[in-house]
C-alpha positions as CSV (number, residue, x, y, z in Angstrom):
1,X,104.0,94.0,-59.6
2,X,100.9,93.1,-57.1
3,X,99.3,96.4,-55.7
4,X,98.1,96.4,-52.2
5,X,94.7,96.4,-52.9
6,X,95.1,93.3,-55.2
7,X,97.0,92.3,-52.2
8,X,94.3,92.4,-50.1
9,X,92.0,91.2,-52.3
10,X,93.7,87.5,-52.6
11,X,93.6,87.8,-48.7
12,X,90.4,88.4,-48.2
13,X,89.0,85.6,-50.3
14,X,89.2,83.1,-48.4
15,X,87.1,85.0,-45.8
16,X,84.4,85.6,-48.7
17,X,83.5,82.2,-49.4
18,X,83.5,81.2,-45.6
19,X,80.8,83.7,-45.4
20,X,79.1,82.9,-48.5
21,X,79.0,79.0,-47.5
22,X,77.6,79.6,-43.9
23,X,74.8,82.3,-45.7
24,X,73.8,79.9,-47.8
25,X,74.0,76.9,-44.8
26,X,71.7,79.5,-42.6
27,X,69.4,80.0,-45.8
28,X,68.7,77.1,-46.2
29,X,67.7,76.0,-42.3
30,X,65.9,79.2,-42.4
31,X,63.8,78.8,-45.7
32,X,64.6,74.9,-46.7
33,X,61.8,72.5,-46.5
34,X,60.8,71.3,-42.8
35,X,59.4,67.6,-42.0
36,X,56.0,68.0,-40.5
37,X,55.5,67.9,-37.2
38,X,53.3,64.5,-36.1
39,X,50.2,65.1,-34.0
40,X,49.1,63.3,-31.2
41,X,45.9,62.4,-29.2
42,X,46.2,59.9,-26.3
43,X,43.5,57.6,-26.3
44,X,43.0,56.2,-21.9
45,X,42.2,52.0,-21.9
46,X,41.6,50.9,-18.3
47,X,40.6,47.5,-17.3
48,X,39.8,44.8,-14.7
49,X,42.2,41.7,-15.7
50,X,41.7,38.4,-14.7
51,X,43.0,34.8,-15.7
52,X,41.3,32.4,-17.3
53,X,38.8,31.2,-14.9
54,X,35.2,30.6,-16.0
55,X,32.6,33.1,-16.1
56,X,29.6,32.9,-13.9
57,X,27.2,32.5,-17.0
58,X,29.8,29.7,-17.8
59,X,29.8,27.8,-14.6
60,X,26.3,28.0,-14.6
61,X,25.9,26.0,-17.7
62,X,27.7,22.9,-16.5
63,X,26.5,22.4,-13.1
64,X,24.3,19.7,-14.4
65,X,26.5,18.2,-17.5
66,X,29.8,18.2,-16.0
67,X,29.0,18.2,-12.4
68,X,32.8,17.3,-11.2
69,X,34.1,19.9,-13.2
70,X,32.0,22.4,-11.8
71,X,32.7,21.8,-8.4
72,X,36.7,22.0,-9.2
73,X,36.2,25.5,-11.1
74,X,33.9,26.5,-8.0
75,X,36.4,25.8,-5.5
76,X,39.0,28.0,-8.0
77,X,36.2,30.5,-8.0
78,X,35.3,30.1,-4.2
79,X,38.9,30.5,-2.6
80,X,41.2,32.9,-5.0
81,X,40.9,36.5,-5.3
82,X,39.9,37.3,-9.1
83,X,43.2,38.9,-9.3
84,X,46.1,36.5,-8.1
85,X,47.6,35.9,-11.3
86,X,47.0,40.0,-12.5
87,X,47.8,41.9,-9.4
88,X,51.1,44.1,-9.6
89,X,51.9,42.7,-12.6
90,X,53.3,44.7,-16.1
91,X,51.4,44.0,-18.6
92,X,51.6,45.5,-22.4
93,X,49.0,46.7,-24.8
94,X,49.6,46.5,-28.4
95,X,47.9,47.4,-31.6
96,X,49.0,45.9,-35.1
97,X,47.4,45.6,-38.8
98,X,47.4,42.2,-39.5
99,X,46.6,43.3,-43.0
100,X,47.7,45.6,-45.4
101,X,46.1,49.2,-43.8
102,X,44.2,51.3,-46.5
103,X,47.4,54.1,-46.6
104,X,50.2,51.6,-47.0
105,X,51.7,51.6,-43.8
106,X,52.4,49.7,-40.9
107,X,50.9,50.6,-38.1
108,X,52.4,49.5,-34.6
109,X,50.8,51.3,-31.4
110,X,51.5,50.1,-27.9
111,X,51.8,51.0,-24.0
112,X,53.0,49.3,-21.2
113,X,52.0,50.2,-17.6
114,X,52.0,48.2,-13.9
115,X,48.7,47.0,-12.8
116,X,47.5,47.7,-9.0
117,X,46.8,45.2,-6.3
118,X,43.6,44.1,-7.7
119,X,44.7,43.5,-11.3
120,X,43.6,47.0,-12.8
121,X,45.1,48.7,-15.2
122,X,45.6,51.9,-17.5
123,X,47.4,52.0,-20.7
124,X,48.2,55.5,-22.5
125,X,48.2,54.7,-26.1
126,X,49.8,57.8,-28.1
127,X,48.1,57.8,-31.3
128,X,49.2,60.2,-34.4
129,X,46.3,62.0,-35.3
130,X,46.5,61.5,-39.1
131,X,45.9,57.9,-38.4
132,X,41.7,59.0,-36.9
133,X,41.4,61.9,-39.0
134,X,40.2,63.4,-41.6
135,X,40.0,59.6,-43.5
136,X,40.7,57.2,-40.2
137,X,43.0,54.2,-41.3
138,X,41.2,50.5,-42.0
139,X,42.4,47.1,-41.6
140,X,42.5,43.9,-39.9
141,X,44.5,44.5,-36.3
142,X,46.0,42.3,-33.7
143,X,44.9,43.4,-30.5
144,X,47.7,41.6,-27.8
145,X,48.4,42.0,-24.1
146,X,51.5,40.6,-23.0
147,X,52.6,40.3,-19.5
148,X,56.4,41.0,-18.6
149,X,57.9,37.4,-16.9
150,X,61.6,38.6,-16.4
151,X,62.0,40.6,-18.7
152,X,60.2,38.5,-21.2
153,X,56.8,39.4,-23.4
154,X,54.8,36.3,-22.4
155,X,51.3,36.2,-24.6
156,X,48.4,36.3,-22.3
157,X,45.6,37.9,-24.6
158,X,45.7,37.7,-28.7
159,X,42.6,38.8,-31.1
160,X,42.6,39.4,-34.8
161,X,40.0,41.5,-35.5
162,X,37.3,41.9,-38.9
163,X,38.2,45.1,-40.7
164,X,37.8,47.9,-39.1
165,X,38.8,50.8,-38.8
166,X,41.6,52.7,-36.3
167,X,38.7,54.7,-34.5
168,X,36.3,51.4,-33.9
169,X,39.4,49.4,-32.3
170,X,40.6,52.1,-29.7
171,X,36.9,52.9,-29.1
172,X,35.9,49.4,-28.4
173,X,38.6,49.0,-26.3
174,X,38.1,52.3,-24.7
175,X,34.5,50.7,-23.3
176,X,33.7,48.7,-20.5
177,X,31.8,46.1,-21.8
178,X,33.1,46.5,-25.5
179,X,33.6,43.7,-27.5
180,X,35.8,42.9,-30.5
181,X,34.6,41.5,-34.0
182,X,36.1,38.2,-35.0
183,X,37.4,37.3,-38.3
184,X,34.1,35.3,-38.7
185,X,32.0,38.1,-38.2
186,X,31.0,37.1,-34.3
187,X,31.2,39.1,-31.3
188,X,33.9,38.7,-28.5
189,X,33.0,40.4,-25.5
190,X,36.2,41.1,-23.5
191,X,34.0,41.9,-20.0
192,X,32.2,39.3,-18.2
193,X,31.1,38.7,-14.8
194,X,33.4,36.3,-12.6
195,X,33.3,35.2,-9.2
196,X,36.0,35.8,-7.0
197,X,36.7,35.3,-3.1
198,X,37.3,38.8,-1.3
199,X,39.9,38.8,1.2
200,X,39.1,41.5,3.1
201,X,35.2,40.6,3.3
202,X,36.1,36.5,3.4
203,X,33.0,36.1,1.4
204,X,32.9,35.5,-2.5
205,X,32.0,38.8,-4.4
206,X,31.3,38.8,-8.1
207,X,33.7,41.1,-10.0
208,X,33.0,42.1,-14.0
209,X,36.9,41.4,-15.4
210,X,38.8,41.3,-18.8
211,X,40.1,37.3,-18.8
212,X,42.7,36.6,-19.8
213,X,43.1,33.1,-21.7
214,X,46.5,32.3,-21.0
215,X,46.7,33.0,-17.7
216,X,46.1,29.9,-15.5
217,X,45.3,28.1,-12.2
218,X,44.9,25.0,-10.8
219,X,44.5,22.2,-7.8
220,X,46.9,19.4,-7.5
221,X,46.0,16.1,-5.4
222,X,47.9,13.5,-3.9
223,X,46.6,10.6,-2.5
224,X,47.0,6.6,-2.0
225,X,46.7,3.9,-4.6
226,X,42.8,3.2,-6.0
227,X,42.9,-0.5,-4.6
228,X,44.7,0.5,-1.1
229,X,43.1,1.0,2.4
230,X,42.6,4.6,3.0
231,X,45.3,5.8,5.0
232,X,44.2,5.9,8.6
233,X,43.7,9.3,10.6
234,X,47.2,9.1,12.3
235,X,48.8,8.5,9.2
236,X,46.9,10.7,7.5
237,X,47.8,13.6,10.0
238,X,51.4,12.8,9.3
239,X,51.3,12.4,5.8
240,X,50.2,16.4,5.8
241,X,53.4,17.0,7.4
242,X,55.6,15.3,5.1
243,X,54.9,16.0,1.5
244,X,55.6,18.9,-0.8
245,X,54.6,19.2,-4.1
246,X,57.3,21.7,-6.7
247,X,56.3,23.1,-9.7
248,X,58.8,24.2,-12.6
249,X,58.3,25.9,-16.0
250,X,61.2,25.6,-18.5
251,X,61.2,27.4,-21.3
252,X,64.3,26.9,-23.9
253,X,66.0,25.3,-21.1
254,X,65.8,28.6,-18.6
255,X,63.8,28.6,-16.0
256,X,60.8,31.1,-15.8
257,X,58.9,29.7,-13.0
258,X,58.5,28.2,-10.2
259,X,56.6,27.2,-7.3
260,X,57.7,25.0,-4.3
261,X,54.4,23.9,-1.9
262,X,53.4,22.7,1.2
263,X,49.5,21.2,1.4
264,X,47.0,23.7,1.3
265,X,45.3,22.9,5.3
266,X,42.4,25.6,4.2
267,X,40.9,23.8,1.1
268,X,41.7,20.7,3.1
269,X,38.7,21.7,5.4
270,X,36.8,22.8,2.6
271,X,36.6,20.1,0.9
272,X,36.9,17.5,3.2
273,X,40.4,17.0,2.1
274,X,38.8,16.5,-1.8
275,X,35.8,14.0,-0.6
276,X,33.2,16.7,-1.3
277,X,34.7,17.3,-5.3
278,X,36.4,13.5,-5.8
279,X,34.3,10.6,-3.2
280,X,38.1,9.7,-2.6
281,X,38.9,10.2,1.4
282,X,42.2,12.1,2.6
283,X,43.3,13.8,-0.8
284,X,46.0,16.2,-0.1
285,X,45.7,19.8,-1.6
286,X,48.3,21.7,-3.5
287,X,47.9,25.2,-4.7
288,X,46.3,27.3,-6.5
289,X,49.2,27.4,-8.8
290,X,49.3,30.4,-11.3
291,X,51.4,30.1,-14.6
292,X,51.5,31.7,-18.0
293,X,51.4,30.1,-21.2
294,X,55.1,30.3,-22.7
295,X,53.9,31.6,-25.8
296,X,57.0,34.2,-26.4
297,X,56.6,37.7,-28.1
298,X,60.1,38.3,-29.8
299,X,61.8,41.4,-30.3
300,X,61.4,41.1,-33.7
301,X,58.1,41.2,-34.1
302,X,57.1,37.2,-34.6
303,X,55.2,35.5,-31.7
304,X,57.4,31.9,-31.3
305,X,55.0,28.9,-30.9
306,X,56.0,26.7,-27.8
307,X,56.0,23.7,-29.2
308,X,58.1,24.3,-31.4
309,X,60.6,26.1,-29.0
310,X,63.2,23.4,-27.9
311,X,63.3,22.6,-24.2
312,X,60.1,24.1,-23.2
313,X,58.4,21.9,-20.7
314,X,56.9,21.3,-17.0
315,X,58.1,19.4,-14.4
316,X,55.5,18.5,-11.7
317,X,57.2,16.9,-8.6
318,X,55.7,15.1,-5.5
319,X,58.7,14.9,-2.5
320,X,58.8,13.0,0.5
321,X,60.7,15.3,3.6
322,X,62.6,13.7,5.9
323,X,62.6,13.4,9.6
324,X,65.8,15.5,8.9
325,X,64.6,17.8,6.4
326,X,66.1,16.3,3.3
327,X,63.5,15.8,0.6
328,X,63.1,12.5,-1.6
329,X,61.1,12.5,-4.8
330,X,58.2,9.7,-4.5
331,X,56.9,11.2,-8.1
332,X,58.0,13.4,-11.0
333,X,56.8,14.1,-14.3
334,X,58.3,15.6,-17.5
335,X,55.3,17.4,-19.8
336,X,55.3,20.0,-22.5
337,X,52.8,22.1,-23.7
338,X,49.7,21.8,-25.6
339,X,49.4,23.6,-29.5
340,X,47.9,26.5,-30.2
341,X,44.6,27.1,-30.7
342,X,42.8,29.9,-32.8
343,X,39.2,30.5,-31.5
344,X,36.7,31.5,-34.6
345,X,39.9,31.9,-36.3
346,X,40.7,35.2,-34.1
347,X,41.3,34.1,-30.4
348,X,44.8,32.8,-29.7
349,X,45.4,30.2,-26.8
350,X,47.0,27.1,-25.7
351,X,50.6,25.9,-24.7
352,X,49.0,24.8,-21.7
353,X,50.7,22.5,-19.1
354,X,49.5,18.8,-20.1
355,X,49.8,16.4,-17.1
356,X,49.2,12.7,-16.3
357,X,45.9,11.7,-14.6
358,X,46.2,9.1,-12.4
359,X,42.8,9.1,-11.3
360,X,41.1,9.0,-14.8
361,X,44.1,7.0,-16.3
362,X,44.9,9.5,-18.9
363,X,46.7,12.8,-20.1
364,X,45.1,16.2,-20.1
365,X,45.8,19.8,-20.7
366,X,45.0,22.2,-17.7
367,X,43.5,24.8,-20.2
368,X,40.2,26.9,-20.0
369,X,37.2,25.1,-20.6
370,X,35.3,27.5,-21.4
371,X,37.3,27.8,-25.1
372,X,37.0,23.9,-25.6
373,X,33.5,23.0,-24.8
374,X,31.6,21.5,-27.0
375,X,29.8,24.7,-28.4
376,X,32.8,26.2,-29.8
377,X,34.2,22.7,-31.3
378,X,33.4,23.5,-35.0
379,X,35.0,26.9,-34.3
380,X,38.2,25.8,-33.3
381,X,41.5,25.4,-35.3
382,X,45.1,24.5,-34.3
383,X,47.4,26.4,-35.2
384,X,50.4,24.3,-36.0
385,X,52.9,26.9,-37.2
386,X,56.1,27.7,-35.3
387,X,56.0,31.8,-35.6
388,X,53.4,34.3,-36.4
389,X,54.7,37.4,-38.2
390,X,53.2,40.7,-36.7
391,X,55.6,43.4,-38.1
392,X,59.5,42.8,-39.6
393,X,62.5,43.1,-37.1
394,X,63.4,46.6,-39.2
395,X,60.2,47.9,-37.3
396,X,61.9,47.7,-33.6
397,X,65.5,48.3,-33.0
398,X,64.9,46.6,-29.7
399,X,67.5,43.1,-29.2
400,X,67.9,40.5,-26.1
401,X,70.1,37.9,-26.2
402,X,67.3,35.4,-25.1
403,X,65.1,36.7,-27.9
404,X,67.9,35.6,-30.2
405,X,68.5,31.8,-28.6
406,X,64.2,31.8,-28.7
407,X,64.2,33.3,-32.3
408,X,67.2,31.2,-33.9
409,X,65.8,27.6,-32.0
410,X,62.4,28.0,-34.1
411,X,64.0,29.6,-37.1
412,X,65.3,26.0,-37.6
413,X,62.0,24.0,-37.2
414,X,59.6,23.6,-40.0
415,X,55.6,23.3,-40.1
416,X,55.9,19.5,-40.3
417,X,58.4,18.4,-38.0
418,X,56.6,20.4,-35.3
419,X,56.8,18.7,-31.9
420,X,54.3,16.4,-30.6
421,X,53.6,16.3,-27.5
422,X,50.1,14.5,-27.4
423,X,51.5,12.4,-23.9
424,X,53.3,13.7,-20.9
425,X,56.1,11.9,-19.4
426,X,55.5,9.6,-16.7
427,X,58.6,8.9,-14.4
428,X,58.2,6.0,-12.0
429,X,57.8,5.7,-8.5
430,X,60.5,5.4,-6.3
431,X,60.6,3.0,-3.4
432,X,60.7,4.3,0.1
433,X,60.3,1.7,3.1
434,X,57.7,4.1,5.0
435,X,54.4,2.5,6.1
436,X,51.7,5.4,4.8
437,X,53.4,5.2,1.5
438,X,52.4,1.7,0.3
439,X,50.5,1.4,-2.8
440,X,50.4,5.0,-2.8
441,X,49.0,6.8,-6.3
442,X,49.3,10.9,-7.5
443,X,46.7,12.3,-8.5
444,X,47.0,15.2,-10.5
445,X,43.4,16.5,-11.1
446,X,43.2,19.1,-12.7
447,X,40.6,22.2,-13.7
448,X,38.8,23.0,-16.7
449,X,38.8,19.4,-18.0
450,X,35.0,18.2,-19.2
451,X,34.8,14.3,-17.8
């Protein structure tokens, strides 16, 4: 027969081991082993950015060799702010090893902020502490800027750097007037001194800027046939009424920009409407036009080459408007973008628009020609790939569902069956019964081409 204080006992057990599981549960977040807290200092990187206009050292150097060419980059130069394609813009700053980093881990740093009305910016960059100090980390990094085209990373600045270490990088970038290191052991100085017109003093000013190399703008002309009468004042005066010239960028068959134009009266008069740059009379002006390069920066951590991303092209169209408003295109073209290019094996650019020529009979890229002259020829490489690898997808939990399409379209394209897309496609004229429009030619000129 059960007493009552065996009674109690087999009641009470229960209770015992609820309290001896919770001491032991309250030991051990009191005494267990806790992670270590992480560290921070917050390194400040302002700049100035720009596109990829030339410098003034630059434009200097050609006035005599490529005298055509520098009076189209001095009329960019002459007539658009040095930050119409930076201003209000976000743009984001990352930092990458490209190689293995001396503690065995990957190392991915970044910040994203808006730029202000005249293309500066700040980025915060968070960095943990036991990355600088006591032994600061070394390897080859990626430095990349990408700008935000709904809601889009769209490549506008990529570097791979010599080894280094963590300190050097965010120091160098920290400076105004720093420079990177290049894989070949060469400087690349991310300042330089760029002319620019100044609204507010309607004089040009000379601005010291971060370019930008896939960032670009450019003139389009239109104009009569080579072998037809120039078109007579009246004419001409009408003609200024009744054209529009539409840009459109397309990449993987959506629509990232576009711009829809009337002629531009203002570098009309200051160039003679294109006599003063081309000896051809009554060119009509279109622009500036600003685009970015689609070269994509995934989610998952690969940059997607253009060319190999299907549907990804340019459509440059000339319209006739009607007496009743209704346009008609005269001229259209269909072009995709140039390769990719690796300057001194560390500076990324290209997937530039290429366009038709009418004047010079040929196709061209509207790219930078300050990173295709011929000084920097034997430093130049293409870079054919579809994808560069920065950093695994299991590094970002960060998805979009256009990021998938972009990611699965060149996940399916090999190194040699990338695209080619060495001409652009030329569309033929349409026939319109209207007297000014008789033997009429395009002419898409366009900047930073050597003759």
């Amino acid at each position: 027969m059960m007493t009552n204080n065996k009674i109690l006992l087999l009641a009470l057990f229960p209770a015992i081991i609820l309290i001896l599981v919770a001491f032991l549960s309250y030991a051990d977040n009191m005494y267990g082993p806790a992670p270590t807290p992480v560290v921070y200092t917050t390194y400040t990187i302002t700049m100035n950015l720009t596109d990829s206009r030339p410098t003034i050292s630059f434009l200097a150097s050609i006035g005599s060799t490529y005298p055509l060419l520098y009076h189209e980059d001095e009329l960019i130069t002459n007539t658009t702010p040095i930050w119409i394609g930076t201003a209000n813009k976000e743009f984001s700053l990352y930092i990458i090893n490209a190689t293995p980093t001396t503690i065995n881990q990957q190392v991915i740093l970044n910040s994203t902020a808006m730029s202000n009305s005249t293309g500066g910016i700040t980025w915060n960059v968070k960095v943990p502490l036991y990355l600088i100090y006591p032994q600061p980390v070394y390897a080859n990094w990626y430095i990349i800027i990408t700008e935000n085209v709904n809601n889009e990373n769209y490549v506008v600045f990529m570097f791979e750097t010599y080894n280094e270490s963590l300190p050097s990088i965010l120091t160098e970038l920290s400076t105004i007037g720093g420079y990177l290191t290049a894989l070949n052991g060469k400087p690349y100085y991310l300042w330089h001194h760029y002319y620019g017109y100044n609204p507010t003093t309607g004089a040009v000013s000379t601005y010291y800027e971060v370019g930008l190399p896939d960032i670009s703008i450019y003139y389009a002309w239109v104009g009569q046939g080579e072998n037809a009468t120039s078109w007579p004042s009246s004419g001409f005066a009408e003609a200024l009424r009744i054209f529009k010239y539409d840009f459109y960028e397309y990449l993987n068959s959506t629509l990232i920009n576009e711009e829809l134009l009337e002629p531009n009266i203002t570098i009309g008069n200051i160039t003679n409407y294109g006599y003063a740059i081309y000896q051809r009379p009554r060119l009509i002006p279109f622009g500036p036009i600003v685009y970015v390069s689609p070269i994509v920066f995934l989610p998952n951590g690969t940059i997607a080459n253009p060319i190999c991303v299907p549907n990804t092209y340019y459509i440059l169209t000339v319209n006739f408007i009607t007496q009743g408003g209704t346009p008609i295109t005269v001229y259209e073209t269909k072009n995709y973008p140039l390769n990719l290019y690796l300057l001194n094996g560390s500076l990324l650019f290209g997937g530039y628009l290429q366009a038709y020529d009418f004047y010079n009979e040929t196709t061209i890229p509207i790219t930078p020609i300050q990173y295709l002259t011929p000084t920097y020829q034997s430093e130049i490489m293409q870079y054919s790939q579809c994808s560069i690898t920065l950093f695994t997808s299991a590094s970002t939990n960060t998805e979009t569902a256009s990021g998938n399409l972009i990611e699965t379209s060149i996940s399916n394209v090999t190194t040699d069956s990338v695209i080619s897309n060495s001409n652009a496609t030329k569309s033929t004229y349409i026939p319109i019964n209207y007297e000014i429009l008789k033997e009429m030619y395009i002419k898409v000129h366009y900047l930073w081409w050597p003759r």
